[in-house]
C-alpha positions in Angstrom: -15.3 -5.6 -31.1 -18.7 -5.5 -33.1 -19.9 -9.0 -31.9 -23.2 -7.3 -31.7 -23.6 -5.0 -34.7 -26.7 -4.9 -35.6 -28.5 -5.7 -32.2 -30.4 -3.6 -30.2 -30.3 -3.6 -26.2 -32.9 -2.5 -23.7 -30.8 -1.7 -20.2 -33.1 -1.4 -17.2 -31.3 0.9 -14.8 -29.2 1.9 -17.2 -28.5 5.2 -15.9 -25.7 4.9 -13.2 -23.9 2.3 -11.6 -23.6 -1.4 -13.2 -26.3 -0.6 -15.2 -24.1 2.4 -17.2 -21.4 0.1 -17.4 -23.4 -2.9 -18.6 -25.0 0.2 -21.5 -21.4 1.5 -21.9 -20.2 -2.3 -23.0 -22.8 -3.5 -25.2 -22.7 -0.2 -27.3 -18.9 -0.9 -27.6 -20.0 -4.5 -28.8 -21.7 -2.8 -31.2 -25.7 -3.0 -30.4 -28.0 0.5 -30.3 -28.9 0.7 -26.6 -31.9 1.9 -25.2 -31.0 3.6 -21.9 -34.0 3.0 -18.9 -34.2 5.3 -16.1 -37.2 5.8 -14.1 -36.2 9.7 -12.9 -32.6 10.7 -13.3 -33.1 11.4 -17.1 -29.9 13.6 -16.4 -27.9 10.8 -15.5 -29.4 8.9 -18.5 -28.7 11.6 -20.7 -25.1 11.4 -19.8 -25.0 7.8 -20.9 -26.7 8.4 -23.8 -24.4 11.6 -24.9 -21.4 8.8 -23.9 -22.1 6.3 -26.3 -22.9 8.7 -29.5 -19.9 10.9 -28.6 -18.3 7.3 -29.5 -20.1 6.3 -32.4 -23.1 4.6 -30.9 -26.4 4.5 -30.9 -28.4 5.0 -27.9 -31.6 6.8 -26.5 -32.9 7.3 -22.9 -36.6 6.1 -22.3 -38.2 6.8 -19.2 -40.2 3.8 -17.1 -40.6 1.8 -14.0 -40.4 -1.1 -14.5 -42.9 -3.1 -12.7 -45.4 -0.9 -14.2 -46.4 -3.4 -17.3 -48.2 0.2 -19.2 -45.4 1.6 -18.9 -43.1 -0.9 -20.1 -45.1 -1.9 -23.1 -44.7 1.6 -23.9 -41.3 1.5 -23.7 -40.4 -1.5 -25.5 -42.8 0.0 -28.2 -40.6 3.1 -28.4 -37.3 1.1 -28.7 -38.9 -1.1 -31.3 -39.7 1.8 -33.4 -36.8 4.1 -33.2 -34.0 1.5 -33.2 -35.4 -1.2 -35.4 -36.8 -3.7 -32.9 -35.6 -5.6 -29.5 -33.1 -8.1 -29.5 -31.7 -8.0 -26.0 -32.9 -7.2 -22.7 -31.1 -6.5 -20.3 -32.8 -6.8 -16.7 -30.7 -4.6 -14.0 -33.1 -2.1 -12.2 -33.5 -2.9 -8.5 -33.1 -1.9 -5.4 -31.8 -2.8 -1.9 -33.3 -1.0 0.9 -30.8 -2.3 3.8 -32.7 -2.9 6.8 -32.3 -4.8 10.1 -35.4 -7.7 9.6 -37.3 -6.4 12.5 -37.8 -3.1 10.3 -38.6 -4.2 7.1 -42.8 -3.3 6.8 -44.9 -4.4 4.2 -44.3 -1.1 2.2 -40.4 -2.2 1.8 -41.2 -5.8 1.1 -43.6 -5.1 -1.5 -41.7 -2.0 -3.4 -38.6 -4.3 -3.5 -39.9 -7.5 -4.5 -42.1 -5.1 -7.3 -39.0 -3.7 -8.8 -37.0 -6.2 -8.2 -38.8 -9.3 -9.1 -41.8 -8.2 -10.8 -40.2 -5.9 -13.0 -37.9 -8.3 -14.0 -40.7 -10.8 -15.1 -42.4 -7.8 -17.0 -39.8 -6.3 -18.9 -38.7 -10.0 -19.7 -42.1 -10.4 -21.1 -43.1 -7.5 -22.8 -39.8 -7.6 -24.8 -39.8 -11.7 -25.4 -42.9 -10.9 -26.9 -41.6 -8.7 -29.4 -39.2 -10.9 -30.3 -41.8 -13.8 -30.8 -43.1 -11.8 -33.1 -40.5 -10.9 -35.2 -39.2 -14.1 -35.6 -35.4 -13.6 -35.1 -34.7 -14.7 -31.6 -33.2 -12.6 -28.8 -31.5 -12.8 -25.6 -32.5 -11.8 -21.9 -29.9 -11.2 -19.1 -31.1 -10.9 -15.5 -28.5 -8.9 -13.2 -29.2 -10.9 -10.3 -26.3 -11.4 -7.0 -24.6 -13.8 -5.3 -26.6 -12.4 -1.8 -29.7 -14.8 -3.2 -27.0 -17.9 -2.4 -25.5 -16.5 0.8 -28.1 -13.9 2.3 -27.5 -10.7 3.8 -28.8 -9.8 7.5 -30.1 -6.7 6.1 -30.8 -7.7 2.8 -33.4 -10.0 3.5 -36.0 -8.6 1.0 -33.4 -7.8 -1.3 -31.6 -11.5 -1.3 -35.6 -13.4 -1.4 -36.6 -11.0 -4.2 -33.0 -12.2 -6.5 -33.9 -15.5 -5.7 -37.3 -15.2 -7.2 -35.2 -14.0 -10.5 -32.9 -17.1 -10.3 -36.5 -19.2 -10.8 -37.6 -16.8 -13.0 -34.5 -17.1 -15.0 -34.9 -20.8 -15.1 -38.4 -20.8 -16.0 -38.7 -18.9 -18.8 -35.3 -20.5 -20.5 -37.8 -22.8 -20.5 -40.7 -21.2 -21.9 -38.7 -19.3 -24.3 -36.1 -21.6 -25.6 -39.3 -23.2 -28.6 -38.4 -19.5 -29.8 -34.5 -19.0 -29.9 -35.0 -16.9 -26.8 -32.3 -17.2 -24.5 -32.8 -16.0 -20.7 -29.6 -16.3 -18.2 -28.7 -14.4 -14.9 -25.3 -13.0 -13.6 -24.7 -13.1 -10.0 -22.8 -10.4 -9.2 -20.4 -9.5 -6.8 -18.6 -7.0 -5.1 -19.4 -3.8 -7.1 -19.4 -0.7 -5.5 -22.4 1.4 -6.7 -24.5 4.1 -5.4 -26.9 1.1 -3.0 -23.9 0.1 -1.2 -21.2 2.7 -1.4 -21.7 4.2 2.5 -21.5 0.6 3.3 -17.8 0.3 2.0 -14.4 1.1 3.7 -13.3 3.9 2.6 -10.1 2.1 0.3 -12.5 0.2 -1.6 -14.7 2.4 -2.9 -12.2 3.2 -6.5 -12.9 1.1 -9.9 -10.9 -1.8 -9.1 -10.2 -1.6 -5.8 -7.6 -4.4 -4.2 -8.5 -6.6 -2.0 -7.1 -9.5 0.1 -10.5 -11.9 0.5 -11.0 -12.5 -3.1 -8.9 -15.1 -5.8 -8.4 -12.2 -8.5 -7.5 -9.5 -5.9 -9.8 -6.6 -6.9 -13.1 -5.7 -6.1 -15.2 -5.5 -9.7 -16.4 -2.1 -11.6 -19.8 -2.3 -14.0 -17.8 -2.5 -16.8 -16.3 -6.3 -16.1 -20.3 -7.1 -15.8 -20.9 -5.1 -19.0 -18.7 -7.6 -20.6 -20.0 -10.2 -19.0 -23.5 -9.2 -20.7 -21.8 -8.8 -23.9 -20.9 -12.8 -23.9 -24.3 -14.1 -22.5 -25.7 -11.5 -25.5 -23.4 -12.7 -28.7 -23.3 -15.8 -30.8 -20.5 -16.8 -28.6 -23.2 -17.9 -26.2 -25.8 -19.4 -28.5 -26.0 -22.8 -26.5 -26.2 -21.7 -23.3 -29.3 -20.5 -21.6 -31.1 -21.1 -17.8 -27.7 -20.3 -16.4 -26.7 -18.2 -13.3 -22.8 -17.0 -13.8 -21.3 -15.8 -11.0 -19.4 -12.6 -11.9 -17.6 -12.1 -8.5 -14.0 -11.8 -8.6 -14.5 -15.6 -7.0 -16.1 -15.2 -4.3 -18.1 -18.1 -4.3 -15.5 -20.6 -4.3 -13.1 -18.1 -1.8 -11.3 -19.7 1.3 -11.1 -15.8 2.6 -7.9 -13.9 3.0 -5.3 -14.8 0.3 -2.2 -14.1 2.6 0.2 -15.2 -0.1 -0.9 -13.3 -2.6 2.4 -11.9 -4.7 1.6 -7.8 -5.4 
């Protein structure tokens, strides 16, 4: 599947977790992916070193992400090494758990920063590349279904994704006088390395089964990777200021499926 040879994809967080998988899929789909990290540029290696042992083309490039210097620099890089920015993919963030009693300033502000505020300045330091090369583009922001149902402990976490479901719908918006296409996934139950310890031990495998959700299985980053693939092709070229809820179906679950034939 080459639906986008020819592409190239910025991944935010694209070290570990969803954010390999999501880097993993779209150099499959045939774009050149540059892989963001902020410090593991082991882990981003890796990635990297996956996708050209494949075929691909891919580099790490080291930034945080609400930092706007720093990004600029980044997209810059990409822009110049792999022939311009067609797709950004917004997944960095982070999800400090805390009871709400215990969540200072110092947490609110670094997750709403990374989480909100870096979404909105990678989104537009690379729409504006694509402005000015005239060929359209498309921006996906990893978002969760936590900014629809809370979280006790996610507080920060679920206000800062809701921020990025306005921010989604905004700048489709903004964005659309330009071909620019800007939609969210809400994902759901991935395990990944911010809420692993906070998983029963039988869940924590790629696919894990489970009893509370319509398809059975908890997800992996690949089946958001794919997700990202669609909302990033042609296939999706009339569709933009919309939040898809990769979740397994959680959102429309009545809870246990007793019934279910295995």
């Amino acid at each position: 599947m080459v639906m986008l040879s020819g592409k190239t994809a910025v991944v935010t967080g694209g070290s570990r977790g969803i954010g390999s998988g999501i880097a993993l899929e779209l150099a499959r789909a045939g774009a050149a992916v540059a892989v963001n990290y902020q410090g593991n540029a082991e882990a981003a290696s890796r990635v990297v070193a996956s996708i050209r042992a494949a075929g691909g083309r891919a580099i790490a490039v080291q930034a945080d992400v609400g930092r706007p210097e720093q990004v600029a620099r980044m997209m810059e890089r990409v822009g110049a090494e792999l022939g311009g920015i067609d797709i950004v993919v917004n997944n960095a963030g982070i999800c400090p758990f805390r009871d709400v009693f215990d969540i200072d300033m110092d947490v609110w502000e670094e997750t709403i920063r990374t989480n909100l505020t870096g979404v909105f300045v990678c989104s537009q330091a690379g729409a504006r590349l694509m402005k000015e090369r005239g060929a359209g583009g498309a921006i996906v922001n990893i978002s969760t279904i936590t900014s629809y149902r809370g979280g006790a402990e996610q507080v920060h976490y679920a206000a800062s994704k809701g921020g990025v479901n306005a921010l989604t719908a905004s700048m489709a918006n903004a964005l659309g006088v330009y071909g620019i296409r800007v939609n969210a996934i809400l994902c759901g139950g991935v395990v990944t390395d911010i809420n692993r310890d906070r998983v029963p031990e039988a869940l924590r495998t790629p696919k894990a089964t489970t009893d509370s959700l319509p398809i059975g299985r908890l997800g992996d980053p690949e089946d958001l990777g794919k997700a990202v693939v669609f909302l990033a092709s042609p296939q999706s070229e009339w569709i933009t200021g919309v939040q898809l809820a990769v979740d397994g179906g959680f959102m429309v679950s009545e809870g246990k499926y007793a019934h279910r034939k295995r």
